[in-house]
N, C-alpha and C positions, 0 to 999 in steps of 0.2 A: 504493500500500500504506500501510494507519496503521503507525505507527510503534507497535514492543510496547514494553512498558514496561521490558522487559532484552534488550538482545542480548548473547549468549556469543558471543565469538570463538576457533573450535576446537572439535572433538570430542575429542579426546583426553582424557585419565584425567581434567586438569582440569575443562575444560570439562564435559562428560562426567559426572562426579559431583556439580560443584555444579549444574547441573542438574537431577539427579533429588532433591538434599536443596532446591531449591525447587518440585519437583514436588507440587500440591495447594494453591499457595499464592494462587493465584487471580490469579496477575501474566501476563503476557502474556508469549510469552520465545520469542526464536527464536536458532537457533542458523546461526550461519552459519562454515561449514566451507569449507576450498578446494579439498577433495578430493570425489570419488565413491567408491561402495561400492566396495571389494574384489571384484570379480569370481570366481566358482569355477571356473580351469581347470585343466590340465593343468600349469601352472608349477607351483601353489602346493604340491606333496609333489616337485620336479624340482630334485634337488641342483645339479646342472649349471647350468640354468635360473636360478637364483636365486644361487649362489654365485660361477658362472665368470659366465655371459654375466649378472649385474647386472639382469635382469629386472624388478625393482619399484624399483630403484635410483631417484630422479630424477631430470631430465634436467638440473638446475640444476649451476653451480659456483661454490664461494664461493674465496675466496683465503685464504694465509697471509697476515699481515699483511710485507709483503718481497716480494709477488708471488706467489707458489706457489700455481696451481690444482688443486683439487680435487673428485671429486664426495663430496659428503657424505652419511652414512645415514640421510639424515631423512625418514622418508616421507606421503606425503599423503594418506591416504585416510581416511574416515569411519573414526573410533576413532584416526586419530592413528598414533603410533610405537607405541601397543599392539597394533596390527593384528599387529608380529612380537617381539612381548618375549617375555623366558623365563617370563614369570607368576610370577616370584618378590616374594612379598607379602610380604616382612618390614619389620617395625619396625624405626628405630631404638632402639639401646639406652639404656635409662635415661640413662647417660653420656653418650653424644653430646649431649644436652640441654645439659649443662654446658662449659663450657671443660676442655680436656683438653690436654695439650699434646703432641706427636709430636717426631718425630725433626726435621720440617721446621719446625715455628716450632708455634703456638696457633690451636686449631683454637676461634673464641670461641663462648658461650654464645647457648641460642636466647632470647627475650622471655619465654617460658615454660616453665614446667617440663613434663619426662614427664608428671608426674602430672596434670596439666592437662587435657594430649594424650589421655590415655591411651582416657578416654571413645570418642574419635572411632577409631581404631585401632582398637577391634571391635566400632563402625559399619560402619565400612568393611569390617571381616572377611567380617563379615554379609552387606555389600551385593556382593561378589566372590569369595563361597561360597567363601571359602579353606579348603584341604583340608592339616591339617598337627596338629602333638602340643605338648602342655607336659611339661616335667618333663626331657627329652633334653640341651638346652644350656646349661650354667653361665651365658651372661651371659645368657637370657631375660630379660626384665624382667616385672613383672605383666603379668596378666591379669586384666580384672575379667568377661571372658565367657571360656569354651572353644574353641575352635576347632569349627563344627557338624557338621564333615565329618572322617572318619579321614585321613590323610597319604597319598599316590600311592603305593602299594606301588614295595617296591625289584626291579628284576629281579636275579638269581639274580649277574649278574656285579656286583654294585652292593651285594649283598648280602655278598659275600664282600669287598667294599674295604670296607666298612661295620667287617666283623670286621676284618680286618687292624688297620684305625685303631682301634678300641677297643685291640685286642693292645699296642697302642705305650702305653697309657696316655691317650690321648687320646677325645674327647668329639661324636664324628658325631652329626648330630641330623636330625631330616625336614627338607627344604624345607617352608616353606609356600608354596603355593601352588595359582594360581586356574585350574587345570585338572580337567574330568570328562575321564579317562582312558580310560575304555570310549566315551565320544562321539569322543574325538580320534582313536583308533584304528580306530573305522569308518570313517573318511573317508579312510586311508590309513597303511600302519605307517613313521612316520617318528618322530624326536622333533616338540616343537613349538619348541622355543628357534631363534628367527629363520626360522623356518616360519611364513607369512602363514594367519590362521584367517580360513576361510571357511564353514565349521558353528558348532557351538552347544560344542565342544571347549575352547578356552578360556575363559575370562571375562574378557575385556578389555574396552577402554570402550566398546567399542560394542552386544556382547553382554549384556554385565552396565548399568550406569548409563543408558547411553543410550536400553538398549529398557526401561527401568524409565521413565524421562523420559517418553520420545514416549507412555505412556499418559496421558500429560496433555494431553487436546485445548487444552490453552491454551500446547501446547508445542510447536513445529515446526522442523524444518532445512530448510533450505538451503544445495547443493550446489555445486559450482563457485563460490562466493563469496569472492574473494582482496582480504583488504583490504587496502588501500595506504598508509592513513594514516587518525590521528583529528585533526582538529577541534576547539581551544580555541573556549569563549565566547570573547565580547569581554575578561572580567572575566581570565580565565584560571583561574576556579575551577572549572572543568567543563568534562565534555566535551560539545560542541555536536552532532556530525555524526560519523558513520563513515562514510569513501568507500572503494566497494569498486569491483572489478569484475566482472563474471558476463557470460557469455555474450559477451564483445566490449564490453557496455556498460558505462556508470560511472555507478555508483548511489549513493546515499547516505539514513541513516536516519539520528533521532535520538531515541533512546531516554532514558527517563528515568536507565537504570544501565545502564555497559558495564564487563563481565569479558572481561578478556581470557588468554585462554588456549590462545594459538597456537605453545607450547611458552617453553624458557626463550631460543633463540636468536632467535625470530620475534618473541616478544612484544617483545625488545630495541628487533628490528627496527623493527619498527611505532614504536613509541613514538621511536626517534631519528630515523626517515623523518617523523615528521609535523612539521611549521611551528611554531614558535614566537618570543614577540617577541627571544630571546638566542640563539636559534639552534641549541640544542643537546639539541633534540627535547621531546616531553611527559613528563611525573612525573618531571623531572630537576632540580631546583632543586640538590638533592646532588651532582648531577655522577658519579651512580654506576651510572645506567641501559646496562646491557653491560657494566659492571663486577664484577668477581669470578665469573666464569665458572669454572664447576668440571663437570669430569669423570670423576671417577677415575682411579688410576692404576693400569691392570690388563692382566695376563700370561694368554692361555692356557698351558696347561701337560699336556704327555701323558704318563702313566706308561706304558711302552710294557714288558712282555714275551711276547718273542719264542713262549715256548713255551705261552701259555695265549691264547686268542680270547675276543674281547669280541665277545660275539654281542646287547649289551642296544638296544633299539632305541629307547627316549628315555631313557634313564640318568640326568636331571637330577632327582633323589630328595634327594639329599645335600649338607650345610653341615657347616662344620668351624668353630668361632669360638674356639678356643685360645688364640688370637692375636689374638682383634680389640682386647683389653685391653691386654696387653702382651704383650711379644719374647715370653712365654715361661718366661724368668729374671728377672723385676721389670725391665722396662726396659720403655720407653714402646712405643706400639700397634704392629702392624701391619696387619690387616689378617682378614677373611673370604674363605673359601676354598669352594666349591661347583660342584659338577659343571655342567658346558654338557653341550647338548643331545649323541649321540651322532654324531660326525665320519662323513665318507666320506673317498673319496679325492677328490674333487671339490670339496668343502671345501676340504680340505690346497692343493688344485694352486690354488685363489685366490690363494692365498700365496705356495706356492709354487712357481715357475714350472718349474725347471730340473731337478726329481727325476723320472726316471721315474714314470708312473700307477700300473703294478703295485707299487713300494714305496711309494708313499704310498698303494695301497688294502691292504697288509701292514702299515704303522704304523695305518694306522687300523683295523683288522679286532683289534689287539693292545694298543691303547691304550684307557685309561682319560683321557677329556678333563677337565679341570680349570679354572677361572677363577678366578684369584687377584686379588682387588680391596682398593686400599688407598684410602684419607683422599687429597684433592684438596683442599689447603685454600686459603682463599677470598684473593685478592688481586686489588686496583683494578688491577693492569698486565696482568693475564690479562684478557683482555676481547672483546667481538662489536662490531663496529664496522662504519657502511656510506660503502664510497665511490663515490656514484651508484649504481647498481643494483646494485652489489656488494655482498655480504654478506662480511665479512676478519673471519676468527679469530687471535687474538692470542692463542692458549694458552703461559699461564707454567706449567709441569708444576710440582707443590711436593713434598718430602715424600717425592720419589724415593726414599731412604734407607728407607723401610717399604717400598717393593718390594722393590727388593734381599736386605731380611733374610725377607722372607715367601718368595721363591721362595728364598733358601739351606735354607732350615727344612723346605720341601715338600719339595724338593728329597732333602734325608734320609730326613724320612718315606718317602716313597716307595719311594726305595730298600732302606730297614728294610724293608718289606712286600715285597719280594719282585721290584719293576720295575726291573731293574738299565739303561734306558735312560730315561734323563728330560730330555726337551726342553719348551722355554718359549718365548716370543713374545710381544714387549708388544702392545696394541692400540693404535692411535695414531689420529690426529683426524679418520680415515675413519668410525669410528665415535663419534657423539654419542650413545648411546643413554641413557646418565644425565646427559645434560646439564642445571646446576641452575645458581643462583646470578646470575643475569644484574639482576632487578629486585626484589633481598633485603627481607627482609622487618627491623625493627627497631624501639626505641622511640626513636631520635633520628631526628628527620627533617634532619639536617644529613650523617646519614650513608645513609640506608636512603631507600629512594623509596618503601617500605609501610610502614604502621603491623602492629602485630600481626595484624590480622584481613584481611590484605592490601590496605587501602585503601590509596591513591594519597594522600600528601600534601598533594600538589598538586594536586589535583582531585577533590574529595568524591563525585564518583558513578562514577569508576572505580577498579574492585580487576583486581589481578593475581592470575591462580589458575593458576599450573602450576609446574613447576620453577625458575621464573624467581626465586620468594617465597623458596627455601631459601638460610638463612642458612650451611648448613654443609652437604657431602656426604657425612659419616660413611663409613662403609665398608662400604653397604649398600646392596640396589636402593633408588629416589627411589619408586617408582610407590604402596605403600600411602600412605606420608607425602603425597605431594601429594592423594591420595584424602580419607585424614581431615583435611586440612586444608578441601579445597573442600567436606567435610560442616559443619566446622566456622564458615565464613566462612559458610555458606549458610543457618544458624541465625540467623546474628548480622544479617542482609539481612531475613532476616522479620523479627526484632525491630526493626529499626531504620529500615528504608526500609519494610517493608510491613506493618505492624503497625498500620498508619493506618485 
């Protein structure tokens, strides 16, 4: 095989989207993935299937850093972890851009401002038919396009929590978000939040950017392809070779430009798996490569009354951001708050083991599901680390302090509207699904292993493009910002590498 002139490593959001913003640029560019399609069977609307018996789970397990095995929810298939995200396409806020301070220490400033960004955020609106309103939530930040598509209607029980929260004085606003809901609903009536899409229902990275890509005959995947390490020149200023493996065999290319975008835990991976003369992997001269690992620190939460039924059947319509600025009463941040997809009882028994089914399919048939997500802020002792074929997460949780006051504060809410039972439940390191911060993005390269535009200090022809790049986890899904960034980096590749 010639070697193309760019391999992407990953489909996912990253990969995924700088892809189709180099689509038409006349470069050679394959993409190589470890996964296979998503198959359409019978699991993928099967609560049970997919919640209890782990179904799409992987079969890998990485460690605590201390020993502690786990399987983690990171899955492999073409499109990546978008294959089951909730689709929630929102911006960070103007604010996060800057240094903001929390409860937990200084959440610091990006390389650039919003207003910079702002351009790429409805590109990417664009590019992931995001369905959603302006005007509804106090901290919006601009918009310089509209959103093209009206917001997922509320259903009728989602309608009335909607009122309730206005009634308190407060400011519920649409999701935005990357679902055709009359498509999602033919294919089965479930929600889609952690529901595997296998129609045309969401717009994840595979459906939306990816099949935007592959109409670039100068643009190709490849399946089964697990890479295992890259390859310095001699010089150490580049990268030489990426050795993967496919099919039993070990292959290797060497392309003129490698993005890597195998998420923010993998990309780590790769880069501290591969050889170097100090021994502590490639684009690490910083020493911060798997450092500052951030995840959020987030509660489901059910407003449960007994005497009304929640009959809504994907209820994820609603964001609450009251709070994402402060407590409330002028006191620093907590946190956004927004509906998950709508529970069963089959859900619930994942968790938890020991309730009978008929009462966990009574709390859930009366509950209103909730996800309360705060600020994960970034620190070098939180970190992804590999010993031998082991992948060890070493999460330092930070900033605790804004959980705690965001579920006391719902916690009222709720109750004020009418749910005289409210239970909560942190999510813990079973779930990485906004996993960010591993290979940050910065203007010192003493501290950051990318420059702005996510190049590689260390190595002039590879960029990192997934959550790996974010400098900060705000208190918001990662999935548009890594979008418009990989639109954004993938301008700056034509101008720069292929502009010749």
């Amino acid at each position: 095989m010639a070697n193309p002139d760019i391999v992407i490593i990953g489909s996912g959001i990253g990969g995924a989207t700088i892809a189709s913003g180099l689509a038409g640029s006349g470069a050679s560019i394959l993409i190589l993935e470890r996964g296979e399609p998503l198959p359409a069977t019978p699991e993928t609307r099967d609560t049970r299937a997919i919640f209890v018996n782990g179904h799409y789970r992987p079969k890998e397990m990485w460690r605590e850093a201390g020993g502690a095995a786990f399987n983690p929810g990171n899955y492999y298939y073409v499109g990546g972890n978008s294959k089951f995200y909730g689709a929630v396409l929102i911006r960070y806020r103007k604010e996060d851009f800057s240094a903001m301070e929390h409860f937990g220490g200084v959440s610091p400033a990006w390389p650039f401002s919003y207003d910079e960004f702002e351009p790429w955020y409805s590109e990417a609106e664009q590019l992931f038919r995001v369905r959603g309103t302006l005007g509804e939530d106090p901290t919006e930040p601009f918009h310089s396009i509209p959103y093209a598509f009206k917001p997922v209607a509320d259903e009728a029980p989602i309608a009335r929590a909607r009122a309730e929260l206005k009634g308190l004085g407060l400011h519920p606003a649409s999701l935005p978000l990357g679902v055709d809901i009359d498509a999602w609903l033919k294919d089965g009536r479930t929600g889609w939040d952690a529901f595997p899409n296998t129609g045309q229902g969401k717009v994840d990275a595979q459906t939306g950017p990816l099949a935007a890509a592959l109409a670039d005959q100068n643009i190709r995947l490849e399946t089964g392809a697990h890479v295992d390490y890259l390859e310095a020149a001699p010089d150490g200023k580049s990268i030489a070779t990426i050795h993967y493996t496919q099919s039993g065999s070990q292959k290797k290319l060497s392309p003129k430009l490698v993005i890597l975008s195998a998420g923010a835990v993998n990309s780590a991976v790769i880069l501290l798996r591969s050889p170097s003369a100090k021994g502590k992997g490639l684009a690490n001269s910083s020493d911060q490569v798997g450092r500052n690992f951030m995840n959020h620190n987030s509660s489901a939460m059910l407003a449960i009354d007994p005497r009304r039924r929640n009959d809504a059947v994907y209820q994820k319509t609603l964001m609450l951001n009251d709070y994402y600025l402060s407590d409330g009463r002028g006191g620093k941040p907590l946190g956004n708050v927004q509906l998950l997809g709508k529970i069963d009882g089959n859900m619930l028994r994942a968790n938890v083991k020991t309730v009978p089914k008929f009462a966990l399919d009574f709390m859930a048939g009366h509950a209103v599901d909730w996800y309360l997500m705060c600020e994960d802020l970034p620190d070098p002792e939180s970190r992804i680390m590999v010993d031998g074929k082991d992948i060890v997460m070493q999460w330092r949780r930070s900033n605790m302090q804004s959980l705690e006051g965001l579920t006391k504060v719902m916690r009222e809410n709720f109750r004020a509207c009418g749910y005289p039972i409210v239970l909560s439940r942190p999510f813990d390191k079973r779930t990485p699904s906004h996993q960010c911060g591993t290979v940050k993005m910065g203007d010192d390269p003493g501290n950051s292993p990318l420059d702005p535009f996510c190049r590689a200090y260390d190595h002039q022809n590879l960029f990192v493009v997934d959550g790996g790049f974010l400098p900060t986890s705000a208190a918001v899904n990662p999935a548009l910002s890594i979008a418009a960034q990989a639109l954004r980096v993938a301008e700056h590749i034509r101008k720069t590498e292929l502009a010749a």
